[in-house]
C-alpha positions in Angstrom: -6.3 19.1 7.9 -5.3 15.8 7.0 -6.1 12.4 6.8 -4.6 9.7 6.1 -5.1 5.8 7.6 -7.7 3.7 5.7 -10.4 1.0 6.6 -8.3 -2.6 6.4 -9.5 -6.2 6.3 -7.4 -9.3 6.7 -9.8 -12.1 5.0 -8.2 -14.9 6.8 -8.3 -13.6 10.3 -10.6 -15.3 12.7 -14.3 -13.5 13.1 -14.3 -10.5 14.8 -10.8 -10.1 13.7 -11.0 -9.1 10.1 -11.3 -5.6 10.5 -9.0 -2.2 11.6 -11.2 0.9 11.0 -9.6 4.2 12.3 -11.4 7.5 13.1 -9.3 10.2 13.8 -7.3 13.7 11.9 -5.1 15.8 12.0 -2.8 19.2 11.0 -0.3 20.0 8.9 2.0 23.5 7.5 4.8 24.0 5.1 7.6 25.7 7.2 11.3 26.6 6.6 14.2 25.2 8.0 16.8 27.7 7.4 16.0 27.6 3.3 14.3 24.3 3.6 10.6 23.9 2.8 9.7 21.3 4.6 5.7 19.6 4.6 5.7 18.5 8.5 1.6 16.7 10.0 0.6 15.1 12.9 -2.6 13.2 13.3 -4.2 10.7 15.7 -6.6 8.1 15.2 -8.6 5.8 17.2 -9.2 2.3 16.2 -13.4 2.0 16.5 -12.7 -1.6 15.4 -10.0 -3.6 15.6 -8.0 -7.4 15.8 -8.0 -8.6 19.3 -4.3 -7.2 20.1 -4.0 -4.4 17.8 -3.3 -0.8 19.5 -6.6 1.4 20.5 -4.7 4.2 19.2 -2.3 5.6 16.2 -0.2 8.2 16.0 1.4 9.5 12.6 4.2 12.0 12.5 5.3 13.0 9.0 7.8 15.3 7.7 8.3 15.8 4.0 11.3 17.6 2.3 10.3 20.3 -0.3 12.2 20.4 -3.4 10.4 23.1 -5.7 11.3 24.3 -9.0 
């Protein structure tokens, strides 16, 4: 499970514009490629609240390279 994207505020913004607040989750494994750990997510979020032409929706793909020890 993951989650990631946080409440923002732009103070200067015009009312009803100050705020992006995101609800939303997602999933996440370690896998191999070949002998590559690798840390790859996905997660969605929709924007309850948000500027006037900001996107109803976010989607975050992430893939991490694994260097251990």
């Amino acid at each position: 499970m993951t989650s990631a994207p946080t409440i923002t505020a732009n103070w200067e913004a015009d009312s009803g514009n100050t705020w992006t607040v995101p609800f939303g989750g997602g999933i996440g494994k370690i896998v191999k490629i070949g002998k590559q750990p690798v840390n790859a997510q996905v997660s969605a979020y929709y924007n309850v609240e948000k500027p006037e032409f900001a996107p109803d929706w976010q989607l975050r793909l992430q893939f991490q390279l694994l260097f251990p020890k």
